[in-house]
Structures are given as structure tokens and as C-alpha cells.
N, C-alpha and C positions, 0 to 999 in steps of 0.2 A: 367696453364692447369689444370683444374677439369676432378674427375673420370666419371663427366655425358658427357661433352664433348666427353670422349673415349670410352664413352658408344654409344654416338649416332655413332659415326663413323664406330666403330664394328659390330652396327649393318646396317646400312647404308651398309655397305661392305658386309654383308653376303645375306641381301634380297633385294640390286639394290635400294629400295625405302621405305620410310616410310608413307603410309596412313593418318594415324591417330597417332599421338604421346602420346597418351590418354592409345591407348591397348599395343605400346610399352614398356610406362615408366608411368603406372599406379600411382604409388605413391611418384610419382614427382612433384612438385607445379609448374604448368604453365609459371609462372614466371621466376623461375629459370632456367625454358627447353629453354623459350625465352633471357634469356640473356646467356646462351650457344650459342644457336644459333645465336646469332647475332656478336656473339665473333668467329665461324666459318667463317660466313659470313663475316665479315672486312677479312679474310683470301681466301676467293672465294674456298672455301673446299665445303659450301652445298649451297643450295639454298632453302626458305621454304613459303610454304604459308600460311595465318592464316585464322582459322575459330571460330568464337564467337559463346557459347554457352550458354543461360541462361537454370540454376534447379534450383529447390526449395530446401532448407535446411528447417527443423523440427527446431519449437523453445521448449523451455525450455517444455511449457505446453503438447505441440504435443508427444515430445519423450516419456510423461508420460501419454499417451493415447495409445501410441502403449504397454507400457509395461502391463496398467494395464484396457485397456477397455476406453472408451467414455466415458463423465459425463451421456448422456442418458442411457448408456447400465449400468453403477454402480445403477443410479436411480432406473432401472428395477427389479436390483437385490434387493433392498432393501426395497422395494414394494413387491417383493416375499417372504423374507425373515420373511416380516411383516404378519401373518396371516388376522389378522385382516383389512386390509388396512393402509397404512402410511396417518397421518394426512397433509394438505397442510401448515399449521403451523408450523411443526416440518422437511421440506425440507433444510431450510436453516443449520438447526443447523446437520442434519445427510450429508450433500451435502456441505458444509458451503460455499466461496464467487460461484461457480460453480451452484449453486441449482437453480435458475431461466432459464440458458443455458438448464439445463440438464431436468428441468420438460417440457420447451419449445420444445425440440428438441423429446424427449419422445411421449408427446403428436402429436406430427405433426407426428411422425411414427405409431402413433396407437398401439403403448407397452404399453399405461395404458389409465384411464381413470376417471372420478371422483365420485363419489356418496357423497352427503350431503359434510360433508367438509372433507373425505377422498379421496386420490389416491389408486386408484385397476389397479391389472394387468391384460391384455387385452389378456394375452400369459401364456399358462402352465410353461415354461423352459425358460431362458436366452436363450438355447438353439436353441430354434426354433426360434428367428432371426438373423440377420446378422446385425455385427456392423459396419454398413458400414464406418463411421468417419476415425475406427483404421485400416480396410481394407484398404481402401486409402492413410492414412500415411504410410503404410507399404510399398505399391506400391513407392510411392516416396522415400523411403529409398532405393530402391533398381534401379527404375530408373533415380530418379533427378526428374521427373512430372510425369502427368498424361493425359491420352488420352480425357478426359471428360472434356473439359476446364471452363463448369459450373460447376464440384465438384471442379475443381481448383482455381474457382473465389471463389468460398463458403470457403473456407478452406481460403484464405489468407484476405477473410473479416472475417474471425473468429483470425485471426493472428493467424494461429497453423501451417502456413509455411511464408518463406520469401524467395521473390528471389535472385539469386545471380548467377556472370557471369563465365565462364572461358574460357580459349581458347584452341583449339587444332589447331596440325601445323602438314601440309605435307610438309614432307620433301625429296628435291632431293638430288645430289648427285653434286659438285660445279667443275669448270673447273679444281680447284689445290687440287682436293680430295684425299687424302691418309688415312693412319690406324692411324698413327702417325701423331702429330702437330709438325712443324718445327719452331722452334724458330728464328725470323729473330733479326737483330741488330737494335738499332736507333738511334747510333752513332758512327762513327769514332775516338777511344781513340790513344793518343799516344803508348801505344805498341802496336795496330793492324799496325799503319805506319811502327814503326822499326821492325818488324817481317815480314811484309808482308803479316799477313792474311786478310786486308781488299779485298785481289783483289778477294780472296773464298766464301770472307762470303756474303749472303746474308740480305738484308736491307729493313726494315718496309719501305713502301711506302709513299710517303707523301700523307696527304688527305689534298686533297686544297681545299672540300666543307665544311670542318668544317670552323665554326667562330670561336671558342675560347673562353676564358673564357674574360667576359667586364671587365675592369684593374677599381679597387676600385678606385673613384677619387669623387670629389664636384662637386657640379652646381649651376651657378646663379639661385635666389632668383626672378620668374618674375618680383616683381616689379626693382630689380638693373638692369632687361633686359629693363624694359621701361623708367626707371633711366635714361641710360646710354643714350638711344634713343635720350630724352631731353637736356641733357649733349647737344648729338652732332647736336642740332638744335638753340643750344644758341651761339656754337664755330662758326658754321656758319654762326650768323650774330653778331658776333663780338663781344660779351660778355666777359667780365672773370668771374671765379666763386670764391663769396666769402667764407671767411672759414667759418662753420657751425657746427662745433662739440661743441660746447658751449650749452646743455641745459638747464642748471641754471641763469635765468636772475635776475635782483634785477626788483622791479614794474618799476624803474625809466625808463630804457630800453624798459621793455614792452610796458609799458603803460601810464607813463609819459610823454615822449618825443614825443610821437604818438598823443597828445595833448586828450589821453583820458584820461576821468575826472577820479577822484579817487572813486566816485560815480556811477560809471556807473557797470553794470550787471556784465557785464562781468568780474568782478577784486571780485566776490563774490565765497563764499568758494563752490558754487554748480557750477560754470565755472570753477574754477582755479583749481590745486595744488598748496598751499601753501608748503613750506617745514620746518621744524620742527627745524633741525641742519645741519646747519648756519640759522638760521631764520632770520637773517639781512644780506644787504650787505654793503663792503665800500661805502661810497659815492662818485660820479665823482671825479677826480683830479680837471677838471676844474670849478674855484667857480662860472665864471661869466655863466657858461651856465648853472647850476646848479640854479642864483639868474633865468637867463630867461624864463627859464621853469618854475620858482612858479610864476614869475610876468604875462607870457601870461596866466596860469592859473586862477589865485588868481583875476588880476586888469584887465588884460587884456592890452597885447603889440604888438609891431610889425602891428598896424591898426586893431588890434582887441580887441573886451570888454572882451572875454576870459568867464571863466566859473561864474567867482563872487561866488566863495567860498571859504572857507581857506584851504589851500593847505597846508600839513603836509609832512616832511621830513620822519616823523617815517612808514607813508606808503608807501613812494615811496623808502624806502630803504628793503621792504620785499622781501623776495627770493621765486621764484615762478619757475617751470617747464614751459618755455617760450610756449604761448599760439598759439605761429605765429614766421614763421621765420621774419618777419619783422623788429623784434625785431633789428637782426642782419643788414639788411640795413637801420636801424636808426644810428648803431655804424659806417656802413662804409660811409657816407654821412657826419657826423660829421667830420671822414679822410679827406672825399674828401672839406670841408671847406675851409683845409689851404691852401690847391692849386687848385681852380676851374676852373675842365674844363670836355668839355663832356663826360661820362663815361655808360658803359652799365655794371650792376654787374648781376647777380645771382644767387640764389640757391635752394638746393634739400635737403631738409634734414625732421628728425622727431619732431612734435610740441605735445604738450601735452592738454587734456582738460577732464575736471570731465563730462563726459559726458554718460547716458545710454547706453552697449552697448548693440546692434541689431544689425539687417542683415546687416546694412550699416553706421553702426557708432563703432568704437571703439575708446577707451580714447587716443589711439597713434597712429597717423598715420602720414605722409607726405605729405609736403608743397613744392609745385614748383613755386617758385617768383623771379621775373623779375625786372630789376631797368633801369630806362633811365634817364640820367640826359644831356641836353643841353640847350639852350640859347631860349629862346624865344619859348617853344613846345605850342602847343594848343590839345581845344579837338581833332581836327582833326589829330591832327600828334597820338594820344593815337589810336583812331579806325583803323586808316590806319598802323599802325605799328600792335595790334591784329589779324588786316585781315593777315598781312604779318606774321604772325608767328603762327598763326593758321593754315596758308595754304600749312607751310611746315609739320603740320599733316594731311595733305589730306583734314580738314575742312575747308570748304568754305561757306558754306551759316553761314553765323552768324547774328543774331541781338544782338541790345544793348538795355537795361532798365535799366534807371534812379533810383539809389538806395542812402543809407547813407551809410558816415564811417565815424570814428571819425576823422581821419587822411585825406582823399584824398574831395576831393572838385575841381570839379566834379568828382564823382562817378558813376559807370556803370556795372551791373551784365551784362556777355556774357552768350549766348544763341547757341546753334546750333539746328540743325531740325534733332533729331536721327529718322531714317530709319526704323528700328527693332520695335519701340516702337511708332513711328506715332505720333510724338508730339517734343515741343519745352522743351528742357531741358537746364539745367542751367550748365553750363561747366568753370565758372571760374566769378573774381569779377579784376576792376583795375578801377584806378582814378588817378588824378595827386596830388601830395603832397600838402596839404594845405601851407601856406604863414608861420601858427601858429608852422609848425614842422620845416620849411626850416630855416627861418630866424634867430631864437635862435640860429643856428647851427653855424650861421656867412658867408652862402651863399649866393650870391648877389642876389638883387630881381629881377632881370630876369633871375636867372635860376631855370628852370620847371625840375620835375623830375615825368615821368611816373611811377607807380606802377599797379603791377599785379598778380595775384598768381591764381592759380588750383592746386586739391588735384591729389598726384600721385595715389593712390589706385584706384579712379575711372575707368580711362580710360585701369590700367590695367587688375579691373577686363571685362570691356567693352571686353579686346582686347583679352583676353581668356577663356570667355565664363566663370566667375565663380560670382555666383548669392549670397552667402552671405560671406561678407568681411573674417569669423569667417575661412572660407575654404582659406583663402588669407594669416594669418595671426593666429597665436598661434597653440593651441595644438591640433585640430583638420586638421591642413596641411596635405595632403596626400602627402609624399614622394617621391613617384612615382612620380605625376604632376611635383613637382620641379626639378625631374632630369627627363624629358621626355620632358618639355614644347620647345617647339621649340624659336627661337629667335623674337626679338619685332621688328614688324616694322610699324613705325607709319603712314600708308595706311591709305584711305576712310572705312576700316571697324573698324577704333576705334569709330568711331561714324556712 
């Protein structure tokens, strides 16, 4: 309970109503009146209404035109002061940064005037004009404005006022108005039970239109919301997912086994991360898959000529920040050698690449890749299985174009027809494993293993509206977005 609170009430009580709370409690900050009042009001003591007021405050310059005269009206004087007339030369240095305001303003009142390169005065006495500039600030010292809203507009292009709001409040008198504030309880303690004063005392109300303060807690990250989306569109058609926390691969894994050459772009220090320490890895346990991989390279095996180069151990045991989760369904395919049979894997994780960042490229981002491995698949079973797993993203018009990889033979860039954008966009790449990765591994030759992958960033910037990746990802995230963004669902407007 504050003395301004017992102040409004007493008076409140003696004159039925408050007007204007402005001529009540003159040097009172508005503010403080309002949060009294509002602290009655949760009590139903007053009731009040608000009225906004804008005046003008004097700045620094103005307060020093009311004390000591106008720059034109000082000029005047010093022109007079001057027998001889004041040279226009010598303004700045007697008027110093003021002196072009003040001859300007001078002149346009007809208080001086010029001969050859002197100012003369136009007026016997300071006296005999009116300094209207300081006349007008005065007026708004004492009102907040002025009635003339063209000197009002002048003055605040002059910046010699600035406006500023306040508020006044009438105020009634509230259904549970009294002199005194009654202090209610807001809790029932063990001794009001054992004494029996809760059945006397009065109790703060509950207010059930407050919300509350939001309880500090985390939020998924959109892309782990469109993550998880994927997750449950791979459980649904019978996937499992493989582990993927692994992001230090040796070349062998990369790129080795993937039967790309040791020569190729891609395995170049302006594609890859190399790493520094462990700059080597062990090499496989297994020797003989380790001799089939340099032979389908080097001479060419398994019905193929292979690359016909010499194939070096010392590069394919380099430690690299893996370039592609692939990597890791080369390891799990190897698994699936000893015991072949149909199998669907998965994964979702982060790949790395030296890559310029822009609006839509950063060095690290997320790989969404799919594995099919059964008996006898063809092109057709790869497109028709895309259609089928594309369409539990709501896309459905898809095309397919004919592309390379070093690994998959045939290979196919997927297409859809995005809507927003009016054109055919590129939405993912998949092929079926070449014969040169399968067969080293020690899987039979009729079984085909589909591959497929899409970045996870795309679709989720697609799916909430956010135009460069940089806003998606690192230091420029706005906070907000990721604990506000609503959930992902992977509908006809990801594309």
C-alpha cells in the first residue's frame, strides 16, 4: 500500500470524482498514478479512464533562448552595438556555429539590413521589436504548445522543441470503495486452520484471465521437427535406421569402396576436410576386401576394367570429415554380406564439405539416405518405390533425369514441379549400386541395392518460409523462430 494510492482515495472521498488527475496530483509522474490505479482497480475500489496528451518539451538550445534572447534578436544587438555596422565576415566569429540562423532569421524580419559588405540595423532599440522565437518558447513552458501550429511546426524544424506524451485519468469511485485498503489473504496457512481465523478472513480472488508466466523450457530445432517427420515416413514403410554418429571416416569408407577413383574432384583439399590429427586410419580388419577394392580399382574385377590406375593404400587410409552419409551404408551393406537378405536401412545425419558458404550452401549440413537391398530390383522397382515415398510427402508429380555417380549405375536426379516458384526443381539424387561396390563386399550377384538421398535443410527451409540457410543455421538464428515455429508436417506445401 503506497501514500499515492491513500492519496487518491482521500481525495476521491472528499470530491465524489476525480476529473482530471493532472490538477489533483500535479507532480506526480503519470505512470506511477497509473500503476496505483490499476492496483485499486484489481481491488474494484476506483474505476478510471485514460486520456493521452502530447506537449512539447524545450531542448538544450531553446531553454538558452528563453534565458538569453533568439540568435536573431542577440545579432540585432550587436549590429547595434557596432556603430559603424558589423562586417558579414566577422558574423560567425561574434554569433560563432549560430551566425548564419541568426543573420538569416534577422534578415527575413527586416531588423537589419546590408550595405557594401557591412550589416546595419533597420531598428533604433532591440527594443522596438518583438522576439517572437523566445516569446513562443516561453508560451510553451508554461502551456506544453502553442495555438499557432505553423510557429509550432517552425520551432520543431528548428529542433528548439521536441514532443512528448502523457496521460491524464478520470477517476470514479469502484463498487468496494473505502478510505482504507483492506488487505485480503492468498493463502490458507496451518495456523489460520488451528485457530480458526480462515472462516473471518478475507481472500484475494483468483484471476483466471491471467496466463502466467511461460515455464523456461527448450524447443526442437525445425530442422529435428522435419528430422523426425522423415524418421516416421521411413518406420512406416519398414526401414530401420542406421547408426550415424560416426563423422570421421578414413578415404577407404568414403570413397574407396564407393568405387570412386582416388583422382576424382571430389577427394581434392577444395571438396573435402582433410584432418590433421589422426591424419591416417587403421586399415580394414578384412584383408581380402581390402586386396578387392585395389584390384576392381587398379586392374579391374568383378566384370569390370575398373579405373587402370595405381591405387595407393597411403590415400585411402586418409581421415576425412565424411563427405556423404553413404559412407555409412557402405559399412552397413558390408554387415549385411554375411547374412544376405532383404533389408531397408536409413539415415539422417550431418556430412561435411569445403564448400563456399551462401544463401544456400553451408560447409555442414544434413543428409537424408535411404538403402533397399533385395533380390532381383530393376529401374523400375527404384522409380516406383521414389513415387511411393515421395508421396507420403504429399509430392507427387515427380520426374526423373538421367545423371552420373561414381557408385550407383543407373543413376537418376528427382525433379518435382514446385508451385511458388513455377518451375522444375531438383529434390533429391538415387541409383542402384553399381556391381564394382556390391560384389567386393561378398553379396550375391542378384542382389540389387537401391540408393537415394535429399538434403534435410531444403525442404525445411521450403516448409517454413526461411530464404537463406545462414537464418537456418549458426549465429545469426533468431531464437524466437525456434521456440515459436509450429510442428512439421510434411503436406503438398513442402513443395
Amino acid at each position: 500500500m503506497s501514500d499515492l494510492q491513500l492519496n487518491i482515495l482521500k481525495v476521491l472521498g472528499a470530491k465524489g470524482s476525480i476529473p482530471d488527475s493532472t490538477v489533483e496530483f500535479p507532480n506526480e509522474d503519470s505512470q506511477q498514478i497509473q500503476a496505483a490505479l490499476n492496483s485499486l482497480l484489481a481491488r474494484a475500489m476506483v474505476s478510471y479512464k485514460t486520456t493521452e496528451h502530447e506537449v512539447y518539451k524545450l531542448t538544450e538550445e531553446a531553454e538558452d533562448i528563453v534565458q538569453h534572447g533568439s540568435h536573431e534578436y542577440r545579432l540585432l544587438n550587436k549590429v547595434i552595438e557596432s556603430l559603424e555596422g558589423l562586417k558579414v565576415s566577422d558574423v560567425d566569429s561574434v554569433m560563432g556555429k549560430n551566425g548564419k540562423v541568426a543573420q538569416g532569421r534577422a534578415f527575413k524580419n527586416c531588423w537589419i539590413g546590408k550595405e557594401g559588405d557591412k550589416i546595419i540595423a533597420k531598428v533604433g532599440s532591440p527594443a522596438e521589436v518583438d522576439d517572437s522565437t523566445a516569446l513562443q518558447l516561453k508560451e510553451i513552458v508554461k502551456t506544453g504548445t502553442l495555438s499557432n501550429k505553423k510557429d509550432l511546426a517552425d520551432l520543431k524544424k528548428r529542433k528548439l522543441v521536441v514532443p512528448t506524451k502523457f496521460f491524464s485519468f478520470a477517476i470514479e469511485k469502484g463498487p468496494e470503495f473505502a478510505l482504507e485498503i483492506k488487505q485480503f489473504e492468498t493463502d490458507i496457512t496451518a495456523d489460520m486452520i488451528l485457530s480458526g481465523s480462515w472462516k473471518s478472513a478475507s481472500f484475494k480472488p483468483y484471476n483466471f484471465n491471467s496466463e502466467g508466466d511461460l515455464p523456461h523450457s527448450g524447443a526442437l530445432h525445425p530442422l529435428n521437427k522435419v528430422r523426425e517427420e522423415f524418421r516416421q515416413i521411413f518406420f512406416s514403410l519398414g526401414f530401420s535406421e542406421m547408426p550415424s554418429n560416426q563423422y570421421v571416416e578414413s578415404g577407404f569408407w568414403n570413397f574407396d569402396t564407393l568405387f570412386v577413383p582416388q583422382q576424382h574432384p571430389a577427394r581434392d583439399l577444395q571438396d573435402t576436410f582433410y584432418l590433421k590429427d589422426p591424419a591416417t586410419a587403421l586399415p580394414p580388419s578384412d584383408k581380402e576386401y581390402l586386396e578387392n577394392i585395389k584390384a576392381v580399382h587398379q586392374d579391374g574385377a568383378f566384370g569390370s576394367i575398373g579405373y587402370r590406375y595405381p591405387w595407393h593404400l597411403e590415400e585411402s587410409l586418409r581421415t576425412v570429415l565424411r563427405t556423404h552419409t553413404t559412407a555409412i551404408s557402405s559399412r552397413m551393406l558390408k554387415e549385411l554380406a554375411k547374412d544376405p537378405k532383404p533389408t531397408r536401412l536409413f539415415s539422417i545425419d550431418r556430412v561435411f564439405r569445403n564448400e563456399a558458404v551462401d544463401a544456400t550452401h553451408l560447409a555442414e549440413f544434413h543428409q537424408v539416405e535411404g538403402v533397399f537391398a533385395d533380390y532381383n530390383l530393376t529401374l523400375g522397382d527404384l522409380i516406383g518405390f521414389m513415387q511411393q515415398f515421395f508421396e507420403k510427402m504429399g509430392v507427387t508429380n515427380l520426374r526423373f533425369k538421367p545423371t552420373y555417380n561414381p557408385y550407383t549405375e543407373p543413376s537418376m536426379e528427382i525433379f518435382s514441379w514446385h508451385e511458388g516458384l513455377g518451375k522444375w526443381v531438383e529434390i533429391g539424387n538415387s541409383g542402384l549400386f553399381r556391381p564394382e561396390m556390391l560384389e567386393p563386399m561378398g553379396l550375391p550377384k542378384d542382389m540389387r541395392v537401391l540408393g537415394w538421398g535429399l538434403s534435410l535443410e531444403r525442404p525445411t527451409m521450403i516448409k517454413y518460409g526461411v530464404s537463406n540457410i545462414r537464418e537456418l543455421l549458426g549465429h545469426k538464428v533468431n531464437l524466437d523462430f525456434i521456440e515459436n515455429n509450429p510442428a512439421a508436417r510434411l503436406d503438398d506445401d513442402i513443395l
